[in-house]
Wavefront OBJ file of the C-alpha trace (Angstrom):
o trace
v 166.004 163.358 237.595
v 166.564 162.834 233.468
v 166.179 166.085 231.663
v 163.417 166.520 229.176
v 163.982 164.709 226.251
v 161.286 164.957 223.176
v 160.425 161.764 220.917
v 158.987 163.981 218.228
v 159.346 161.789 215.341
v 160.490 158.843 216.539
v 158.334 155.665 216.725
v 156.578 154.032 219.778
v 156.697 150.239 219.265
v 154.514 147.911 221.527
v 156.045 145.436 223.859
v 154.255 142.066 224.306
v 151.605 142.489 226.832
v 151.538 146.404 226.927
v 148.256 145.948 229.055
v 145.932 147.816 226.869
v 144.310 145.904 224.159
v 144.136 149.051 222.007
v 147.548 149.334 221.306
v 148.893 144.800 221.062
v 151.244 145.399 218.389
v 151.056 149.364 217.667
v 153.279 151.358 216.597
v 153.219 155.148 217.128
v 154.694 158.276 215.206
v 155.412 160.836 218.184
v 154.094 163.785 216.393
v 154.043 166.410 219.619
v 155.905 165.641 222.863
v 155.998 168.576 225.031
v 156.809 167.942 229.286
v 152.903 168.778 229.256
v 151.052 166.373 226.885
v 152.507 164.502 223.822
v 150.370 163.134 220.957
v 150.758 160.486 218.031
v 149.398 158.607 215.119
v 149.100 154.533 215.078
v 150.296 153.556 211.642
v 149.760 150.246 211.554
v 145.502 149.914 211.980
v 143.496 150.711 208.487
v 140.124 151.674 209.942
v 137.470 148.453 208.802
v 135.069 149.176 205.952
v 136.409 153.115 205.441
v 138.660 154.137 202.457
v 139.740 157.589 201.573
v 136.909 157.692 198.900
v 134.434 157.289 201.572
v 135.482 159.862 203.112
v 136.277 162.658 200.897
v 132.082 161.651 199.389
v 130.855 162.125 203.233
v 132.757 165.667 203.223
v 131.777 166.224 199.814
v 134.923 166.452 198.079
v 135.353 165.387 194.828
v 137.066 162.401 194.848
v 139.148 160.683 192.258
v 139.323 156.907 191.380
v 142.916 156.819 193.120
v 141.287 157.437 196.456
v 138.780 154.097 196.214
v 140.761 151.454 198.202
v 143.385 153.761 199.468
v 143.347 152.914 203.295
v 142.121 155.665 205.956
v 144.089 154.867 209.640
v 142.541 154.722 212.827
v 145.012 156.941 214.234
v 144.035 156.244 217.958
v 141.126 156.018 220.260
v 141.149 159.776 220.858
v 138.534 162.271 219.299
v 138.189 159.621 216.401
v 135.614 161.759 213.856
v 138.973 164.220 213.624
v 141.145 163.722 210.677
v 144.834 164.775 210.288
v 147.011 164.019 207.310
v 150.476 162.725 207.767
v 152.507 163.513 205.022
v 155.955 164.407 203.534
v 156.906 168.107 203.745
v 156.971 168.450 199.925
v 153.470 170.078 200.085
v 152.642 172.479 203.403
v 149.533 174.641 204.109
v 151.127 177.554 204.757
v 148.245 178.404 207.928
v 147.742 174.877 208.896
v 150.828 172.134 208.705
v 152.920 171.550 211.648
v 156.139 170.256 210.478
v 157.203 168.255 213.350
v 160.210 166.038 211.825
v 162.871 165.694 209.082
v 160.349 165.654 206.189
v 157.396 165.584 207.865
v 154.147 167.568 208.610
v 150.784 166.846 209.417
v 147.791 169.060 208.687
v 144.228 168.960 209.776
v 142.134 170.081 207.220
v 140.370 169.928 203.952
v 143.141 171.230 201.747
v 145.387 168.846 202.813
v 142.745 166.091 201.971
v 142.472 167.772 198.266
v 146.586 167.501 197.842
v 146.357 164.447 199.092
v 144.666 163.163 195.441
v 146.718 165.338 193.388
v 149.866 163.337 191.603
v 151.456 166.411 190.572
v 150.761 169.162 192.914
v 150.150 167.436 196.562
v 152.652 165.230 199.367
v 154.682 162.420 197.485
v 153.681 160.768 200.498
v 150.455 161.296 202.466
v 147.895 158.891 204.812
v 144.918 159.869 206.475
v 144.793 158.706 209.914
v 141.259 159.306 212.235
v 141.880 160.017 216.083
v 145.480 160.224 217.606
v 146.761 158.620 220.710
v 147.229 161.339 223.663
v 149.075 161.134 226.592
v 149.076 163.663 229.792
v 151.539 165.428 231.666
v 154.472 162.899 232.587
v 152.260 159.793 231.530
v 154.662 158.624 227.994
v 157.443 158.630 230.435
v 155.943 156.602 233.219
v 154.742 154.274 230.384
v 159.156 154.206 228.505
v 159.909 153.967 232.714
v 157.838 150.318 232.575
v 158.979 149.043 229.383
v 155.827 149.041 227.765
v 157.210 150.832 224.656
v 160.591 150.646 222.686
v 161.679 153.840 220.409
v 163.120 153.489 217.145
v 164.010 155.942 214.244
v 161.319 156.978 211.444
v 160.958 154.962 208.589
v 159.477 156.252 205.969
v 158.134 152.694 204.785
v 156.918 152.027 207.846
v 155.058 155.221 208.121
v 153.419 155.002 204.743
v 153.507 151.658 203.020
v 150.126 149.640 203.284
v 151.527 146.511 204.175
v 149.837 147.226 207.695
v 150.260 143.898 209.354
v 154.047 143.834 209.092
v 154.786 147.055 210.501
v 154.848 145.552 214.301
v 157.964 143.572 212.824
v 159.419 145.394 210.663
v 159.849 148.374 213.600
v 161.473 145.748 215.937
v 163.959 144.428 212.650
v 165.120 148.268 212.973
v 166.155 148.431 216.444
v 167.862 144.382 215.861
v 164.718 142.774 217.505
v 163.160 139.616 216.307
v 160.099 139.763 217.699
v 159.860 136.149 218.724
v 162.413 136.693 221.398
v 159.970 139.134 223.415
v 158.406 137.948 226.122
v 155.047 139.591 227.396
v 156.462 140.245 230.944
v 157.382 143.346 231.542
v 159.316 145.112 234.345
v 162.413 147.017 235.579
v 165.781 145.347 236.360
l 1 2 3 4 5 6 7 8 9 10 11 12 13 14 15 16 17 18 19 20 21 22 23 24 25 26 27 28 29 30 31 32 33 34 35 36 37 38 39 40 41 42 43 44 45 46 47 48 49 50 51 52 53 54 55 56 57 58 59 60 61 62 63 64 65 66 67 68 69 70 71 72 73 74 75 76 77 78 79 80 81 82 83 84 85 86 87 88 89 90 91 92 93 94 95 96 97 98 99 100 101 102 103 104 105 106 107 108 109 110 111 112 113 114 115 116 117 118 119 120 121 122 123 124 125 126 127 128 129 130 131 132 133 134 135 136 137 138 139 140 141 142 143 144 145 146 147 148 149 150 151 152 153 154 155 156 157 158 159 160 161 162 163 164 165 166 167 168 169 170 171 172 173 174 175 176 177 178 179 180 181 182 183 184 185 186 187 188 189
């Protein structure tokens, strides 16, 4: 039996015909992988109709004109009212971000939504993502076991560029995969 190995901060990226309509063409920041659970972000679904604006009004936060149009992700169909920030580790709450990679964190509360509209003091980089996508005990291996996710390094871009409905393709180019030569049959050899 393989030793324990942790994806924190690597990418999940959807094979053709993962199985689960919620995730055709995701791809997944690892941001906790423990034997017992692990946990991610999709970074490649802007949630319809809801912009960071909209949100910051319905928590009644102040909200500049920068944050009209800027994108809120549907992080995954877990506990989707939640919010966490992804962002670089330029800007921490001391009490609340979990740095989890090499330069970044992700934080859970309002603070982290103020720095997020600050040019000077908050994240260079930051995204709002709703929900996360959870896994139990020994279920993201069983899942790598049948193929029905490759792993790739972090890309920054690819974490928080908005050109959303590239990022499926852009992970592959990384690992040297054109996605036209997948095929949606999956399986062990």
């Amino acid at each position: 039996m393989n030793p324990f190995q942790s994806l924190v901060g690597r990418l999940l990226v959807a094979m053709p015909g993962i199985g689960d309509p919620r995730f055709e063409h995701a791809v997944i920041l690892v941001c906790v992988h423990e034997p017992e659970h692990a946990m991610g972000l999709r970074l490649d679904q802007p949630t319809p109709a809801v912009d960071l604006k909209s949100v910051l009004s319905k928590l009644d936060i102040p909200a500049p004109d920068s944050a009209i149009g800027r994108p809120v992700m549907a992080g995954g169909p877990v506990d989707r009212e939640r919010g966490f920030v992804l962002h670089t580790d330029d800007w921490m709450s001391a009490d609340a971000s979990l740095p989890f990679a090499e330069g970044l964190a992700m934080t859970a509360t309002k603070d982290a939504l103020l720095a997020m509209t600050d040019a000077v003091a908050g994240p260079r980089r930051s995204v709002l993502h709703l929900g996360y996508a959870g896994w139990g005990e020994g279920q993201l291996e069983e899942e790598l076991g049948d193929n029905v996710w490759l792993t790739a390094d972090p890309d920054l871009d690819v974490i928080f560029d908005r050109d959303h409905d590239t990022k499926w393709s852009r992970a592959l180019k990384g690992l040297g995969v054109d996605a036209a030569w997948l095929s949606s049959q999956s399986g062990r050899a």
